[in-house]
N, C-alpha and C positions, 0 to 999 in steps of 0.2 A: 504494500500500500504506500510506502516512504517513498518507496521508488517511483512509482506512479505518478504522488505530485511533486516532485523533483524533475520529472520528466516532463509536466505540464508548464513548471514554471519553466524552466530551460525555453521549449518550446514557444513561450510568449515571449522571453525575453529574446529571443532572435527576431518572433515575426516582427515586433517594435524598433529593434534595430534595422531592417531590413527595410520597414515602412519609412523609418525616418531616413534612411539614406538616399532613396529615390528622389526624394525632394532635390533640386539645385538649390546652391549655394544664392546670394543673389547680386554675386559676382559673375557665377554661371549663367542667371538669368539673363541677367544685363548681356552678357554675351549672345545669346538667343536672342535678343530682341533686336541686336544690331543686325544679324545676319536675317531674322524676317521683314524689318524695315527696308534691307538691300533687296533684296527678292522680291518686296511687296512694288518697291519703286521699280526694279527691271521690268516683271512683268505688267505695271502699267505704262513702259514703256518711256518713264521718267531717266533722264541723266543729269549732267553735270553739279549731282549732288555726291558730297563725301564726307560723312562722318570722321570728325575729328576728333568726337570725345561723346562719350556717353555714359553718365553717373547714374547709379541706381540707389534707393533708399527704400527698406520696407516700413511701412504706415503704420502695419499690423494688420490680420485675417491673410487675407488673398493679396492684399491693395500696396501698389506700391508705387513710387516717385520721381519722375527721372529729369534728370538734365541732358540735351541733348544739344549739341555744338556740330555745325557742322560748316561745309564750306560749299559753296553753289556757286560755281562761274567767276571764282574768285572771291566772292563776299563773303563773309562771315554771319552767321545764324544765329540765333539761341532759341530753341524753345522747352517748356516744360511738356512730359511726356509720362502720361498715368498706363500702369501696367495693371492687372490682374491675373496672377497664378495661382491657380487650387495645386498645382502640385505635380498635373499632370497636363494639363491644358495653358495654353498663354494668352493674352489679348492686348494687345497696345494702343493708345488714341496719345498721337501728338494734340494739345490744349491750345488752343487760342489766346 
């Protein structure tokens, strides 16, 4: 019986290690979000934009915060850039 729940605990204590590692970092995120920004803009066929810096901060839940610097035909950019990850899925809106 000892061994049983030794063997249940074990067993929970990896799936929780295992769930919490799937998550990115949200240094990793930030990395996702530049490369879906790049692909969002190819495929609509948008150029002479370049990402020169993009900072990410989490809010807390899902919700997170970004600064996004970039360079368009030589100018220089800023805008703020709201993210949302559950963990497994992503969503990005540059803000007005």
């Amino acid at each position: 019986m000892k061994k049983l729940v030794l063997l249940k605990r074990y067993l929970s204590i990896l799936f929780l290690v295992f769930l919490f590692s799937c998550k990115l970092s949200t240094d990793e995120l930030a990395s996702e979000v530049k490369i879906s920004m790049n692909e969002t803009w190819e495929e609509s066929g948008v150029t002479g934009i370049q990402i020169e810096s993009f900072l990410l901060t989490h809010k807390g839940g899902n919700e997170y915060s970004g600064i996004l610097k970039t360079d368009e035909d030589g100018e220089s950019f800023t805008y703020s850039v709201d993210v949302i990850y559950d963990g497994e899925n992503m969503q990005w809106e540059i803000v007005d």
